[in-house]
BASE-678913 format. One record per atom (N, C-alpha, C): residue number from 1; atom name; x, y, z. Coordinates in steps of 0.02 Angstrom, whole numbers, m for minus. Example, Ala and Ser with C-alpha at 12.3 -4.5 7.8 and 13.67 -1.06 7.14 Angstrom:
BASE-678913
<rec resi="1" name="N" xx="660" yy="m284" zz="390"/>
<rec resi="1" name="CA" xx="615" yy="m225" zz="390"/>
<rec resi="1" name="C" xx="660" yy="m165" zz="390"/>
<rec resi="2" name="N" xx="642" yy="m112" zz="354"/>
<rec resi="2" name="CA" xx="684" yy="m53" zz="357"/>
<rec resi="2" name="C" xx="645" yy="2" zz="394"/>
***
This chain:
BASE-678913
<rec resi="1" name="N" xx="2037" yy="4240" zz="5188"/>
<rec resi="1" name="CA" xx="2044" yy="4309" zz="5167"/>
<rec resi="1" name="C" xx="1979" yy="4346" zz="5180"/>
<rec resi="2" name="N" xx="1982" yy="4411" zz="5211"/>
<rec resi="2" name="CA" xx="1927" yy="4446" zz="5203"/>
<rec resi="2" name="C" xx="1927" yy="4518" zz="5165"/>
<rec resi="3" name="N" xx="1868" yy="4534" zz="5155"/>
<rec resi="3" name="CA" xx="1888" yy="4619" zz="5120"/>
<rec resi="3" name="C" xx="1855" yy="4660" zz="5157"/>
<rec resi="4" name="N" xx="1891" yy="4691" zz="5155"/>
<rec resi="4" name="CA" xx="1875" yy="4758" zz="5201"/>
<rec resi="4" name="C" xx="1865" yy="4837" zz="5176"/>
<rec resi="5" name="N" xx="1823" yy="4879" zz="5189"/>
<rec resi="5" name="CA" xx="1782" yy="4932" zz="5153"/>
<rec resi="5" name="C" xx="1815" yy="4986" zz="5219"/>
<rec resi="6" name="N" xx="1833" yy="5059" zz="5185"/>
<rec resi="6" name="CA" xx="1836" yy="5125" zz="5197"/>
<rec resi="6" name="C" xx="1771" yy="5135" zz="5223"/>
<rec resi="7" name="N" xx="1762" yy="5154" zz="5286"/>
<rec resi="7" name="CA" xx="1725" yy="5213" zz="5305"/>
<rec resi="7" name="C" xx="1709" yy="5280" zz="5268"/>
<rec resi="8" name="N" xx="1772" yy="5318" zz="5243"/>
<rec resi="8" name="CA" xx="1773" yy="5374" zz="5234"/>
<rec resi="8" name="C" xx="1770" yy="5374" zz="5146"/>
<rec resi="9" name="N" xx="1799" yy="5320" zz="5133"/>
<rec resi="9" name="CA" xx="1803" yy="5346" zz="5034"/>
<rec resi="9" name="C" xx="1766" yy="5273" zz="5012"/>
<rec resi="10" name="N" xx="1752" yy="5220" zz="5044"/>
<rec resi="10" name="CA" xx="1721" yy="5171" zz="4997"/>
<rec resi="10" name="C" xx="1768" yy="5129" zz="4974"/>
<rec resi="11" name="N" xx="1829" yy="5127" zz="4985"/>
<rec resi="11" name="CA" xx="1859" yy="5088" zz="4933"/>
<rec resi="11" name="C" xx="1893" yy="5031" zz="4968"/>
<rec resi="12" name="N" xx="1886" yy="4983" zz="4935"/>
<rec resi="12" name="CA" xx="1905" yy="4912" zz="4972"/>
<rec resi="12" name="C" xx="1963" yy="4869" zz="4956"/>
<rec resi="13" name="N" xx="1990" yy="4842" zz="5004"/>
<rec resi="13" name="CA" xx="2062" yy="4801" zz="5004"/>
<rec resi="13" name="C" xx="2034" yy="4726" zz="5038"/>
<rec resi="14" name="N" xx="2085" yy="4691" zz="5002"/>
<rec resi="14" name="CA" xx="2081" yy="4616" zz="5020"/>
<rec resi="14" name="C" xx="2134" yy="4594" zz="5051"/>
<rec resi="15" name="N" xx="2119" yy="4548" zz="5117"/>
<rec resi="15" name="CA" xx="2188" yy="4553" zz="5152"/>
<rec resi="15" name="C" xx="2164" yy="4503" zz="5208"/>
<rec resi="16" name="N" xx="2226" yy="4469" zz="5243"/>
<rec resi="16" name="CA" xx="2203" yy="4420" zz="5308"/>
<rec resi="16" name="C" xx="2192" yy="4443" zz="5356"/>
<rec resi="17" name="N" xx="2219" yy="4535" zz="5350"/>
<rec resi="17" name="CA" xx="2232" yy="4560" zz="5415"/>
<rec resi="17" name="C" xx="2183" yy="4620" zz="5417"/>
<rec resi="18" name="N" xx="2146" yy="4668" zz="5457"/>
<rec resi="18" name="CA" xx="2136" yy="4726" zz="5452"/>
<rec resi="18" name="C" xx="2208" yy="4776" zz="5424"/>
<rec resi="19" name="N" xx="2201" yy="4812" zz="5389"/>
<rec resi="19" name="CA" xx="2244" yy="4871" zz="5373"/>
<rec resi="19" name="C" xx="2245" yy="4927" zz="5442"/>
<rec resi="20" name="N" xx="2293" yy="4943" zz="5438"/>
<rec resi="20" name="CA" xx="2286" yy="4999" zz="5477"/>
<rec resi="20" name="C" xx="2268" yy="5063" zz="5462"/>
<rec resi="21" name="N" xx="2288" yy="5085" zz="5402"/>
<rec resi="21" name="CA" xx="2272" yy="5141" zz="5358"/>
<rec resi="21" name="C" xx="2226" yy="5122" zz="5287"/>
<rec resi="22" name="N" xx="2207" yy="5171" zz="5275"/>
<rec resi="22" name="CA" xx="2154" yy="5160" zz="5192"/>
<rec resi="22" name="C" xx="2210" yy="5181" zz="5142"/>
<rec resi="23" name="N" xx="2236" yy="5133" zz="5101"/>
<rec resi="23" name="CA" xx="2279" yy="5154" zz="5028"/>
<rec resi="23" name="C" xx="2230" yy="5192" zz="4979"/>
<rec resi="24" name="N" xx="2200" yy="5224" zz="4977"/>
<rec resi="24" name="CA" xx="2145" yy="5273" zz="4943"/>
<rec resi="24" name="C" xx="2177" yy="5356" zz="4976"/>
<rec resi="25" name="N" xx="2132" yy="5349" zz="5046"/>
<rec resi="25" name="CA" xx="2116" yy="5399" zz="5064"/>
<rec resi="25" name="C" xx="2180" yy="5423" zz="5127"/>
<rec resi="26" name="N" xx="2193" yy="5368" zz="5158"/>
<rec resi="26" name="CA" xx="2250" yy="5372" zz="5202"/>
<rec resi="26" name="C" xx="2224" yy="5375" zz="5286"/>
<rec resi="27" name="N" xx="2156" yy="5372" zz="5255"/>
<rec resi="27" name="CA" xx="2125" yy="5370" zz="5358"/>
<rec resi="27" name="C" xx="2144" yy="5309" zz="5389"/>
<rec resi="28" name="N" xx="2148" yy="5321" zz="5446"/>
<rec resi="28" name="CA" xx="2177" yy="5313" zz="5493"/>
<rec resi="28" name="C" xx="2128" yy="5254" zz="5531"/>
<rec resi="29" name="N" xx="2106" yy="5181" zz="5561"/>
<rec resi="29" name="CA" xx="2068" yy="5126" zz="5579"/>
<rec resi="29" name="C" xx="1996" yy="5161" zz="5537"/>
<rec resi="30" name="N" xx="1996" yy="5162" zz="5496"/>
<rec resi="30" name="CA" xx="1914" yy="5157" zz="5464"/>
<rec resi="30" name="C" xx="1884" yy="5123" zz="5436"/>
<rec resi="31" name="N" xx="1946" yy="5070" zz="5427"/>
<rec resi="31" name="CA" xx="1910" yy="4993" zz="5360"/>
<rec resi="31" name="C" xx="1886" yy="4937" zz="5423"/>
<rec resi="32" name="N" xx="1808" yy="4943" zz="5396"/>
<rec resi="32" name="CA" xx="1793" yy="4875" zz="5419"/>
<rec resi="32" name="C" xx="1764" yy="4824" zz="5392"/>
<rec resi="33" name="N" xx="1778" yy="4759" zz="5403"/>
<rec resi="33" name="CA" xx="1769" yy="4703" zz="5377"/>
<rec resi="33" name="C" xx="1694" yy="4699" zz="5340"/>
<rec resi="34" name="N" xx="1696" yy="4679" zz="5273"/>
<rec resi="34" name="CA" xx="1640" yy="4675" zz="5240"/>
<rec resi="34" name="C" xx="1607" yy="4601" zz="5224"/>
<rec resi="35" name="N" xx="1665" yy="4552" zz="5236"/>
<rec resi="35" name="CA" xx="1629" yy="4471" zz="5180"/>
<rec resi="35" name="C" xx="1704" yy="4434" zz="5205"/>
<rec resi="36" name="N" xx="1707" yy="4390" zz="5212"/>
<rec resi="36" name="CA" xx="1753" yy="4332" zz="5205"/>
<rec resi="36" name="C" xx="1746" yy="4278" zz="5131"/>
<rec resi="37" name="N" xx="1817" yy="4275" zz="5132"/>
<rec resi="37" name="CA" xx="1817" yy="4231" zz="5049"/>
<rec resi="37" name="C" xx="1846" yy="4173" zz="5091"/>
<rec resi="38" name="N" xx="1818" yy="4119" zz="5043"/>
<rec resi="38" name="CA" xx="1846" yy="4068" zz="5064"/>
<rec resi="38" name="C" xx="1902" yy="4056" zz="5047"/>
<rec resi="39" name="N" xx="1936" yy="4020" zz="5104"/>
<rec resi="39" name="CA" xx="2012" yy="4000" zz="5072"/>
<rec resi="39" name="C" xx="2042" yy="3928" zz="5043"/>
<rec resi="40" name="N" xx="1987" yy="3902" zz="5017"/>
<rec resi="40" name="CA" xx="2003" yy="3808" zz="5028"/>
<rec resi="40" name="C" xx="2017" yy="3792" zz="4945"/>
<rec resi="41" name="N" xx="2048" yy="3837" zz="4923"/>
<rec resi="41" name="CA" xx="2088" yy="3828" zz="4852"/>
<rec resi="41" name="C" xx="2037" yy="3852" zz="4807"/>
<rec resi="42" name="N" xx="2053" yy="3851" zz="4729"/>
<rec resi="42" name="CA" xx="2009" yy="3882" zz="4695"/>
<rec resi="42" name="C" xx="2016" yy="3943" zz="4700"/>
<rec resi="43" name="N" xx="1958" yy="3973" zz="4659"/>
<rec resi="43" name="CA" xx="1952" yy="4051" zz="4643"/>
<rec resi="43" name="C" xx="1919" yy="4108" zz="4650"/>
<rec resi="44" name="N" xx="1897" yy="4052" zz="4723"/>
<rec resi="44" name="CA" xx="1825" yy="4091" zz="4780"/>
<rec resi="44" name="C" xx="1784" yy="4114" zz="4710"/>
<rec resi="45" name="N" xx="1751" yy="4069" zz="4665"/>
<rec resi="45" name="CA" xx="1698" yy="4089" zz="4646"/>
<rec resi="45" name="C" xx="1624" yy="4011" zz="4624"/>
<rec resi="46" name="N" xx="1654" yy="3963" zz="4678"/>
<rec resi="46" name="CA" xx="1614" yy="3901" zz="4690"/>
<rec resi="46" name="C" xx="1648" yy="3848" zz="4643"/>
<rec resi="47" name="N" xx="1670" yy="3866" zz="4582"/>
<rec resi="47" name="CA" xx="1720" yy="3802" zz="4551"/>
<rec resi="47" name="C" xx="1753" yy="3777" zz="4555"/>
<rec resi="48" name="N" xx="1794" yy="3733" zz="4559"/>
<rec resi="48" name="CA" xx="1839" yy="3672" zz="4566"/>
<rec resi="48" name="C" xx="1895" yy="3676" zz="4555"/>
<rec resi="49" name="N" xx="1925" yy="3759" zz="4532"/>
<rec resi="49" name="CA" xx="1980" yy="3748" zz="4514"/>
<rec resi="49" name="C" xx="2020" yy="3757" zz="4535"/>
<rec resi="50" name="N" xx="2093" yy="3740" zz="4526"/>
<rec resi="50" name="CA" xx="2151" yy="3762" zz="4591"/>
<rec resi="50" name="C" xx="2202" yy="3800" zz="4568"/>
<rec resi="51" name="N" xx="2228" yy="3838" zz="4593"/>
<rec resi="51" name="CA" xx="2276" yy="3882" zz="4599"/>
<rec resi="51" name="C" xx="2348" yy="3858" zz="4566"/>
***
């Protein structure tokens, strides 16, 4: 999973895919990739636990 940040308003979505549009603001390719979460179970916050 990665998250991805608005150009235009700041506001960020989590997703496997780029969005095509911003659910905020409604622009049009402006989110770009900010961080990758890991995906190997757990609660992407380094602990052990599973889903």
């Amino acid at each position: 999973m990665a998250i991805f940040k608005c150009e235009k308003c700041g506001a960020t979505k989590e997703g496997r895919c780029k969005p095509k549009k911003c659910s905020q603001c409604g622009g049009n390719e402006c989110l770009i990739k900010q961080e990758e979460k890991s995906s190997g179970g757990g609660c992407g916050c380094g602990c052990k636990a599973k889903k």
